[in-house]
N, C-alpha and C positions, 0 to 999 in steps of 0.2 A: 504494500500500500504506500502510497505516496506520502510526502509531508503534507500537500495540501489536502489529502482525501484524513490523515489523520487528524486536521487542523478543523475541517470544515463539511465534512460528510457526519452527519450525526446519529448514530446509532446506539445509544444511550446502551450500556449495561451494569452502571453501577446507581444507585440512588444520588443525585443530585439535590443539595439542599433551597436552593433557588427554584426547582422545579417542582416546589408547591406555590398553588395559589395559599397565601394566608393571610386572614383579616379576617373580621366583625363590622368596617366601618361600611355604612350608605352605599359610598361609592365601589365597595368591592362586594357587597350584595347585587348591586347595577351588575356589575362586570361579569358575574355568575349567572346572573339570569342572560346577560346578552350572549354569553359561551353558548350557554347552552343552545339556545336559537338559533346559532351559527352552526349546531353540531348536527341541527335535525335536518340541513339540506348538507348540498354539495355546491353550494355557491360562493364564490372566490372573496375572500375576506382581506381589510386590506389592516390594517393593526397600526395605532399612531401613539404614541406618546415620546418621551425625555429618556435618553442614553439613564441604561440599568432600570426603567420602572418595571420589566420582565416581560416584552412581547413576545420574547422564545416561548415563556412559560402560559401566555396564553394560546397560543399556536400550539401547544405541543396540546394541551385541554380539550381543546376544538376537536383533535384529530383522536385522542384517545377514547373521546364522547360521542365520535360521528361514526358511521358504517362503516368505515375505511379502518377502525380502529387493528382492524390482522393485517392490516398492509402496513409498507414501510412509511416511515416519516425521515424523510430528508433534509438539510437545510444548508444554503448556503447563504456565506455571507457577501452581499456586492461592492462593500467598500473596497474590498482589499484586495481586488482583480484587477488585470489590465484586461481589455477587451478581450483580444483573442484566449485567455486561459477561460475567462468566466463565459466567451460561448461555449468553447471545449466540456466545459463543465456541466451545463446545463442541458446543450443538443448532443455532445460527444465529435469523434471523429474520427476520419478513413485513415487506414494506414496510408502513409507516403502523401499526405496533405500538408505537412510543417516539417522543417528537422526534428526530428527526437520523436515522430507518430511511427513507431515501428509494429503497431498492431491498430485492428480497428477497436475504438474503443466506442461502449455506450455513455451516455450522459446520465446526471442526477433524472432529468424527468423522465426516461426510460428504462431507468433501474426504479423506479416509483409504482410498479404497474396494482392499480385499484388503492393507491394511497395515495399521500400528501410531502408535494414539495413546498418546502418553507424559502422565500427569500428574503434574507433581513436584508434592511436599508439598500432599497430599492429604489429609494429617491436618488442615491447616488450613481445609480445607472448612467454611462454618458448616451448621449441621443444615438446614436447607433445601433447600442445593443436594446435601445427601447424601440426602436424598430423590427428589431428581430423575435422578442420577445411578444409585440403586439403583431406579428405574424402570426406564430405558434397558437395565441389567442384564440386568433378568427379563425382557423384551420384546424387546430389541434394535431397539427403535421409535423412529424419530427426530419430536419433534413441535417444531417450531420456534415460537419465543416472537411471540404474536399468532396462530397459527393453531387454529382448531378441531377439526381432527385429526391426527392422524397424517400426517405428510409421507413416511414410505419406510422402510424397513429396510433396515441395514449390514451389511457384512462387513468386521468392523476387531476388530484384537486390540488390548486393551489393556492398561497397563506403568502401574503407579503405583507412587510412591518417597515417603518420608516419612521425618524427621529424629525424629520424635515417638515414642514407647510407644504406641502405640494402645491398646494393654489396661488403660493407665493413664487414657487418654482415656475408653474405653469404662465405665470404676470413674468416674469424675466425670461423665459425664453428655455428655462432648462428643464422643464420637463415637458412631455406629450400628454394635450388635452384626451386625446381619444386614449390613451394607454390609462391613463387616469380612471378616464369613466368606464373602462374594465374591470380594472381591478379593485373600485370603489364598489362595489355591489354591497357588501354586509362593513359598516363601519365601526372600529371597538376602536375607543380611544381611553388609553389608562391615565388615571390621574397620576401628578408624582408624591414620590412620599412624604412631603409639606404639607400635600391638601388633605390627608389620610392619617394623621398623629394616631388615631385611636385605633391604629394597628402596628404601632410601632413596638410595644408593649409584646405584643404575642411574637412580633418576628425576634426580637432581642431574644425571649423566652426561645424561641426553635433554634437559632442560629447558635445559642450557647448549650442546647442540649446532642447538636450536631458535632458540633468541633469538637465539646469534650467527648465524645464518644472516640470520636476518629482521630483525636491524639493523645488519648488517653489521659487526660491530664484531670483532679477535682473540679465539678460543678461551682463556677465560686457564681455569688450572691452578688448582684446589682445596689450600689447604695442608692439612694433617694437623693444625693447631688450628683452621681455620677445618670441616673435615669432623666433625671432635668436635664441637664446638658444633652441626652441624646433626644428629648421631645424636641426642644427650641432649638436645636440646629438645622440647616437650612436642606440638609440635604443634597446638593447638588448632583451627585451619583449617583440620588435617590438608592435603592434598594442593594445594588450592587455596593455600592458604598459602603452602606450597613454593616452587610457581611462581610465584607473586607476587616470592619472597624472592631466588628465581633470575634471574629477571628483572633489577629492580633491581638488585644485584651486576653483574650481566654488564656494565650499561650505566654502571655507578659505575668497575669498575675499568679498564676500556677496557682488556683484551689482559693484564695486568700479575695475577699471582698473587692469589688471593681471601684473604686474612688474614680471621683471627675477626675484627676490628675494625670488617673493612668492612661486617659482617652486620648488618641491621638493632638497632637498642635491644631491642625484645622476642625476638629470638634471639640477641645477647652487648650488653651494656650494660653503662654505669658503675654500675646500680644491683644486677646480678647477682652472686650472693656467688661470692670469687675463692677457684679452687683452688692450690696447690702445680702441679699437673700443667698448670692452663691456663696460670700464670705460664710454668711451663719450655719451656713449645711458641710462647708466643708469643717467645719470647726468642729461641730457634731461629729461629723465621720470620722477626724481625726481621732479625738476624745474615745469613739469607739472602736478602734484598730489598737489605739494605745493600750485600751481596758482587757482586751479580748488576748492580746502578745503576752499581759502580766499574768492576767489569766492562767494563759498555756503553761507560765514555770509556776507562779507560786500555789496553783491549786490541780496542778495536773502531772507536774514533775517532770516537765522537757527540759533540754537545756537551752541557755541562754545563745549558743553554738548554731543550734540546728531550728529555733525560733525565732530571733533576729539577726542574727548576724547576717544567715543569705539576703533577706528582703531589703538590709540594708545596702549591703555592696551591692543589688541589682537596682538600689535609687528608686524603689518603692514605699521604700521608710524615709523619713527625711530626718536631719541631725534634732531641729527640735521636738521629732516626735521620739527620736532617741533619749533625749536627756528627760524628757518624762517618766520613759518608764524606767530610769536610772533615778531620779527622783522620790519615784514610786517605792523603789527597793531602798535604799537610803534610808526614807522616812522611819521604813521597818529595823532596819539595823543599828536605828541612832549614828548613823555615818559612818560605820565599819567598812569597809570595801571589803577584808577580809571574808564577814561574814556574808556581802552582795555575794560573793562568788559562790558560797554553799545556797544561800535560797534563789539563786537561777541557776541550782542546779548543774553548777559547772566544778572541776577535778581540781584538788587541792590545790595541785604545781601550775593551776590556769591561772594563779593569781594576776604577775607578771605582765603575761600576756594580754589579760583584759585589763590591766592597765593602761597597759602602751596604745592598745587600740583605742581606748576613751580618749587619751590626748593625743593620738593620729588627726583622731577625726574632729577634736574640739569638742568631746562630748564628757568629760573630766570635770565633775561637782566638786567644789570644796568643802571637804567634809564637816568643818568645822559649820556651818549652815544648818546642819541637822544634829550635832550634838546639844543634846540637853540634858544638865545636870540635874542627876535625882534627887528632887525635895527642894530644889532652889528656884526662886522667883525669876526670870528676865532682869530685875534689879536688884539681886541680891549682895550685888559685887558693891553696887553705891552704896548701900548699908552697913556693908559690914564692919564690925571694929567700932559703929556708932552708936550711941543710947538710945532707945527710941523714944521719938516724942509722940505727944496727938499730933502735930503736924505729918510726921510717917510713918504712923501706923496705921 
């Protein structure tokens, strides 16, 4: 098989996470019922919306819900062709019509036979092959490149999608009125995932039950600032985006709560203006990763090694959520360090060494802050050696 038939012939045989439709909102209730309408004929659908909102995935619906559902489903993409490959690809060709045709080959829509060929962006067709393509339409005539007739006639539905305005296309000159009103027959146009929030919720839910499956890594827990930041972002990749961002997260935070922090620069960054309400939730979340880390050594008996120390060198803990729960342990030992080292849990001879690492990194208490002398006031020292009067006592 070729690079491009691996790249771009689609014969799905593993589950795909993107190739569910999921939502609860209005607009993907619309989008179900109109699937399904589109599934009960064989009339040529044309599918529009914004790069990543899933036109594959409703092409691929159409055709798993329509008669054709035991025939193949096809798809190619027309961006990324130069003319003579994406005719080759779609009508096929004779041996000894190009250098490199050393056998006759069949095309995507005659390897289709009683199914559905998909063509994504379709609007980027240049005018030529939208002539050849609005040939095969009216004819349903397959004539393969190098041959001087007609090779055969098809039984295949087809599914084309496009990111573009075509009617905007069609006002400048680059696309064909008559190929249009073709392939415009059944119209599904997907909203993108800004106008849809109240499915944003269930895809973060699938897309983190997906990857942890498939990299085997702990289920970690969405906070309520890092969930914020993914409603009010704007989306631009819409859904494809998501899953990328899910992705990444899942395998960043290994098992451990998703803070906004951990979300990529273009959905929370240093350069995103700060609210009042993101300050106060990340403080929350802070406060609760803090609690949750002390947790783990002083009532569950991990070490101090294998609980902070990775999250910190992978810059998922930050120094002053370090010196908290160095604080934390402190408070308990009256400023022992000695004694920090046995209740987080770490080996005698670690002493040293978690030393050094506190003042590597600036995370080094003075212990003298949490020493308190038993049975003495805060001003015991001004007193002493003095008579008491009613003025000091």
């Amino acid at each position: 098989m070729s690079a491009f038939e691996e790249g771009h012939r689609l014969v799905s045989l593993a589950p795909r996470p993107e190739m569910q439709l999921i939502g609860q909102s209005e607009a993907i209730r619309v989008l179900q019922a109109d699937i399904e309408c589109a599934a009960r004929s064989d009339a040529k659908v044309l599918i529009t919306g914004e790069t990543g909102v899933g036109k594959e995935v409703v092409a691929r619906h159409i055709h798993q819900r329509s008669a054709r559902a035991a025939g193949p489903l096809l798809t190619v993409n027309c961006a990324g062709l130069p003319d003579s490959l994406l005719e080759s690809e779609l009508f096929g060709h004779v041996r000894g019509s190009f250098t490199g045709a050393y056998r006759d080959k069949p095309g995507l829509l005659e390897m289709a036979p009683n199914g559905t060929v998909f063509l994504d962006e379709v609007g980027e067709m240049s005018p030529r092959m939208q002539a050849v393509l609005l040939r095969f339409l009216e004819t349903g005539e397959i004539q393969r490149i190098g041959a001087d007739r007609s090779h055969t006639r098809v039984n295949v539905r087809l599914i084309t999608a496009t990111n573009r305005e075509l009617r905007t296309q069609i006002e400048a000159g680059a696309f064909r009125e008559d190929l249009y009103f073709r392939l415009n027959v059944i119209r599904l146009c997907i909203p993108p995932l800004r106008e849809r929030t109240d499915d944003i919720t269930l895809l973060v839910d699938h897309f983190m039950d997906f990857y942890t499956r498939q990299h085997r890594t702990p289920r970690p827990e969405m906070s309520p600032g890092a969930m914020e930041q993914l409603l009010v972002h704007r989306w631009p990749g819409n859904i494809r985006e998501l899953k990328n961002v899910i992705e990444r997260v899942v395998l960043k935070v290994n098992g451990r709560a998703i803070r906004a922090v951990d979300l990529p620069p273009d959905v929370f960054g240093p350069g995103r203006p700060a609210r009042a309400a993101d300050t106060a939730v990340e403080t929350a979340a802070s406060t609760s990763q803090v609690d949750e880390l002390a947790a783990r050594m002083l009532k569950h008996g991990e070490s101090f090694w294998s609980v902070v120390y990775p999250i910190f060198m992978s810059r998922d803990l930050t120094r002053a959520d370090l010196r908290k729960i160095i604080k934390l342990g402190l408070e308990s030992t009256n400023g022992n360090y000695r004694l920090l080292t046995q209740l987080f849990n770490m080996a005698d001879d670690d002493y040293k060494k978690f030393l050094n690492f506190l003042r590597k990194y600036d995370c080094h208490l003075p212990f003298q802050l949490f020493r308190v002398a038993p049975g003495r006031s805060p001003t015991a020292s001004s007193t002493q050696g003095r008579t008491p009067t009613a003025a000091n006592m």
